[in-house]
C-alpha positions as CSV (number, residue, x, y, z in Angstrom):
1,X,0.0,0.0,0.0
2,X,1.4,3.4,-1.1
3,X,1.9,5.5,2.1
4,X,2.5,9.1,2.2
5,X,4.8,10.7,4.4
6,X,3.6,14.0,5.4
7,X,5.7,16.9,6.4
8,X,4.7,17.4,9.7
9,X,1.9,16.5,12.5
10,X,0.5,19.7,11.9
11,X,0.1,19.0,8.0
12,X,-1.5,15.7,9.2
13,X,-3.7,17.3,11.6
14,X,-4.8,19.7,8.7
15,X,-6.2,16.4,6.5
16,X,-7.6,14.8,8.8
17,X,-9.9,17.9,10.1
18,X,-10.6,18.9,6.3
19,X,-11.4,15.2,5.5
20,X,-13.3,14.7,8.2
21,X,-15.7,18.3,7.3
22,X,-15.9,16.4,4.2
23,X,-17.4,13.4,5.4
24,X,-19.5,15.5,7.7
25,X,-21.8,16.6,4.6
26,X,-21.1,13.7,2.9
27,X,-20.2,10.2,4.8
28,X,-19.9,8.5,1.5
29,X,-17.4,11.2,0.0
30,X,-14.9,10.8,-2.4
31,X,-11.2,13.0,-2.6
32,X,-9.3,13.1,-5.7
33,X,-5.5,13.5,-4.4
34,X,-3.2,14.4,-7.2
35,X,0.9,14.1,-6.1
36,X,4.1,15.1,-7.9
37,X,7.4,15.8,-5.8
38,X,6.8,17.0,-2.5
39,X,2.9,18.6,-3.2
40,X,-0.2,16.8,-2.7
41,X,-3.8,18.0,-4.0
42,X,-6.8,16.8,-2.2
43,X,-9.7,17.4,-4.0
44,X,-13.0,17.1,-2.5
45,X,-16.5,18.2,-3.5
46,X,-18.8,19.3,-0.1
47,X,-22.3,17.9,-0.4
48,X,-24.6,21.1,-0.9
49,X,-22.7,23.6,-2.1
50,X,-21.6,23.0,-5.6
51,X,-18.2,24.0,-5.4
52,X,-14.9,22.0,-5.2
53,X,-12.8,22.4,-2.1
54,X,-9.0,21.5,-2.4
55,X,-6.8,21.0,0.3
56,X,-2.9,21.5,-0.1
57,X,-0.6,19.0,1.7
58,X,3.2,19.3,2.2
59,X,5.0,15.6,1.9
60,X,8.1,14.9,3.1
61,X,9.3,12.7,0.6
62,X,6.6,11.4,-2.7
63,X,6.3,7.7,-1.2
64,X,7.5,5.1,0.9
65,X,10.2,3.1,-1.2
66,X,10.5,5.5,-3.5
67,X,7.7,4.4,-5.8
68,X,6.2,6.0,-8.6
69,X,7.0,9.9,-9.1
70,X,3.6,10.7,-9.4
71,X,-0.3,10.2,-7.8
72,X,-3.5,10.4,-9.3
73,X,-6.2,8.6,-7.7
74,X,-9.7,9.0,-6.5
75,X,-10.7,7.0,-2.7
76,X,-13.2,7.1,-0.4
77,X,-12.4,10.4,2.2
78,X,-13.6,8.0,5.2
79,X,-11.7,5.4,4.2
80,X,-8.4,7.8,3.9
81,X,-9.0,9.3,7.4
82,X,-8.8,5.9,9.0
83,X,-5.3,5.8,7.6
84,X,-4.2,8.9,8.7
85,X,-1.7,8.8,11.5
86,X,-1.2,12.2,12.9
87,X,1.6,11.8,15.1
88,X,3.4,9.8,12.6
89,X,2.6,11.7,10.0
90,X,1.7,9.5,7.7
91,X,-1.2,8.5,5.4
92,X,-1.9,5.3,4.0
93,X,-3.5,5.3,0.2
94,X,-6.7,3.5,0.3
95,X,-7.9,1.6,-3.2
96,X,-9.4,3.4,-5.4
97,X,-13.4,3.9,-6.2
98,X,-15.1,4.7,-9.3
99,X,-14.9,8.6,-9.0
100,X,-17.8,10.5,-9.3
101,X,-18.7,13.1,-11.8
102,X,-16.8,16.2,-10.7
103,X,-13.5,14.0,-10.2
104,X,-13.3,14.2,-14.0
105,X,-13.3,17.6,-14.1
106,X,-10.8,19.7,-11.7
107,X,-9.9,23.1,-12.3
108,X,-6.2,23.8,-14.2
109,X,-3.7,23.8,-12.9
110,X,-2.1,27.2,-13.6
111,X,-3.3,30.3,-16.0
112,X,-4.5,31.9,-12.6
113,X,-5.0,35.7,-13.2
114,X,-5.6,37.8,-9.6
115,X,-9.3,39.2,-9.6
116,X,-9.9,42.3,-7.9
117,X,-12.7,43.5,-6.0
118,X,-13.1,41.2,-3.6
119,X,-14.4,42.4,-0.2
120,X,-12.3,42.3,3.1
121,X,-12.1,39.1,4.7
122,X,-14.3,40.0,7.8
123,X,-16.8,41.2,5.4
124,X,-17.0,37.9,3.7
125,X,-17.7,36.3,7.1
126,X,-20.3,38.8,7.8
127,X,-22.0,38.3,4.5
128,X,-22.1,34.7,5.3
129,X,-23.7,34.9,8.4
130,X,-26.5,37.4,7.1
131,X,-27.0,34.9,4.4
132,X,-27.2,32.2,7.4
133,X,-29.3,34.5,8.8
134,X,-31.6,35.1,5.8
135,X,-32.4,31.5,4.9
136,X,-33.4,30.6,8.5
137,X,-35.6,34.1,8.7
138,X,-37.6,33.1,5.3
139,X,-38.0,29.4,5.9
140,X,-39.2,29.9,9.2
141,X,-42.0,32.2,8.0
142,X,-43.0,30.0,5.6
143,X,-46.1,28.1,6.0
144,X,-46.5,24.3,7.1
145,X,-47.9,23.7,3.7
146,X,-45.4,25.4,1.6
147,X,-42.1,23.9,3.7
148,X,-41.6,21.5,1.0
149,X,-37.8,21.1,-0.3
150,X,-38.6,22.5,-3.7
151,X,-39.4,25.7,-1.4
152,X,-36.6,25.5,0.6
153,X,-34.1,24.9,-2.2
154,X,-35.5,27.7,-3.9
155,X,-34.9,30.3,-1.1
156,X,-31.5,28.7,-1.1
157,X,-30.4,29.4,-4.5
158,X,-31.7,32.7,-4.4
159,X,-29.5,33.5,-1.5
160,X,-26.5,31.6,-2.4
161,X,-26.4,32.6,-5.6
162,X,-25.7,36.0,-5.1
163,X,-22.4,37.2,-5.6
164,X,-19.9,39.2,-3.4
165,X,-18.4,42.4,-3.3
166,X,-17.3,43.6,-7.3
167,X,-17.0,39.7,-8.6
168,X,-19.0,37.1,-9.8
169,X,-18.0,34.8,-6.9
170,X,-21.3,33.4,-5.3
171,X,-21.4,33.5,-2.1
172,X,-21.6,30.0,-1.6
173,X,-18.1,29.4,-2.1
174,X,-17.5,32.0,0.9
175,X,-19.9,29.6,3.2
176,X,-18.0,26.5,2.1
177,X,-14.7,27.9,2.9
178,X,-15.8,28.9,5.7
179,X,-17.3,26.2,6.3
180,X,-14.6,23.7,5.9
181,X,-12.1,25.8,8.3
182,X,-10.7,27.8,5.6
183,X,-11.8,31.2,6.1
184,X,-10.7,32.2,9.4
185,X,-9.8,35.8,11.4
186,X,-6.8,37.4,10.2
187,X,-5.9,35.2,7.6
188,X,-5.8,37.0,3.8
189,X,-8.3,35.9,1.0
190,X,-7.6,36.1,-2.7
191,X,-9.7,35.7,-5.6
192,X,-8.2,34.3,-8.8
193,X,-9.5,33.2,-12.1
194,X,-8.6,31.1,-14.9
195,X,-11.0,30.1,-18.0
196,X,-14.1,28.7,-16.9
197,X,-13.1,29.0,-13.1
198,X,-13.1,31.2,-9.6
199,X,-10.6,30.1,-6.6
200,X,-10.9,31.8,-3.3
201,X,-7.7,31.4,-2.1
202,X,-6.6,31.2,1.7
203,X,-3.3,29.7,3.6
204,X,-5.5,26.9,4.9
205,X,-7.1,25.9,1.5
206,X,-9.2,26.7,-2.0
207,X,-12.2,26.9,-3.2
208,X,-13.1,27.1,-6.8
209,X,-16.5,27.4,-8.8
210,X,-17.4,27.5,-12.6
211,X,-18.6,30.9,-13.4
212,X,-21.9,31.1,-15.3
213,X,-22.3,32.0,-18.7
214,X,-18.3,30.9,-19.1
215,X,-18.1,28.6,-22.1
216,X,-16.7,24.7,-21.9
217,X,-14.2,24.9,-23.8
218,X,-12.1,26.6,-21.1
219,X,-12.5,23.8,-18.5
220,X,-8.7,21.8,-17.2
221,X,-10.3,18.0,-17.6
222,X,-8.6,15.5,-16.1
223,X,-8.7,11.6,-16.7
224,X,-10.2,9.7,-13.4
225,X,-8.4,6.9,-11.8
């Protein structure tokens, strides 16, 4: 079994919290992790909010015996955290799984142009929690007979949709970084693009969204494994 040897306990600590946020919304999720040199990848898609979260992990070394030079393989996130050994340091490569849809498409890899107008990071939590705010406000003063999940799903994408400050980020990606321990106080926030796609950017991970009304032809597709 290919094991990774990760930089540091912290670095391990780091996976396993954002793999086990993961598996919160989803306990059947699925990562993507993608490896060359000393980088790792984790891709992961959170159940809800349409967006892809990725996860940057420092190795020590690639692999144990000095196997192949590169990874790309899609597992089960729950079956990965069971691996993880956080005062080792080390993670043990489950088998793979047939990947789900998204794993086929990730965004590229570089091409990433800085986007401006992107509001102040204490603002982006603050949006967030009015949105929060919002969607409990108008489902609550909905009626018993009109609390149905086409109702509530409406609400949602009319909230969540919306974009923030001067880009055409929707705010959902702000609530899933967020909510996957990426947005926190006094860290920076960046907003990049590149063809098709939006990354929020933070020091404790990514998340990137397909902007509407952005042809195909500029999506970075990748073959599953």
């Amino acid at each position: 079994m290919t094991v990774l040897h990760l930089a540091d306990e912290g670095e391990a600590a780091d996976l396993a919290a954002f793999l086990s946020r993961l598996i919160h919304y989803d306990r059947s999720a699925a990562v993507r992790l993608q490896a060359a040199g000393t980088a790792l990848a984790v891709f992961g898609r959170p159940a809800s909010f349409e967006v892809l979260a990725i996860r940057a992990v420092r190795l020590a070394k690639p692999y144990e015996n000095g196997l192949d030079v590169t990874l790309d393989v899609t597992v089960s996130a729950g079956e990965l955290l069971e691996t993880v050994d956080e005062s080792g340091a080390t993670a043990a490569v489950p088998g793979a799984v047939t990947g789900p849809p998204w794993a086929g498409v990730l965004p590229p890899r570089g091409g990433w142009r800085p986007e401006s107008g992107l509001s102040a990071p204490d603002e982006l939590r603050a949006t967030v929690g009015a949105a929060v705010g919002e969607f409990r406000s108008r489902t609550q003063e909905l009626t018993p007979e009109r609390r149905t999940r086409a109702e509530l799903d409406a609400i949602g994408r009319d909230i969540w949709s919306r974009t923030v400050g001067d880009t055409a980020l929707p705010v959902r990606a702000v609530h899933a970084a967020q909510s996957l321990g990426f947005l926190r106080p006094g860290a920076p926030v960046d907003l990049f693009s590149s063809g098709a796609w939006l990354r929020l950017r933070t020091p404790y991970g990514s998340v990137a969204v397909r902007r509407a009304g952005v042809g195909a032809a500029a999506l970075g597709v990748s073959v599953r494994r």
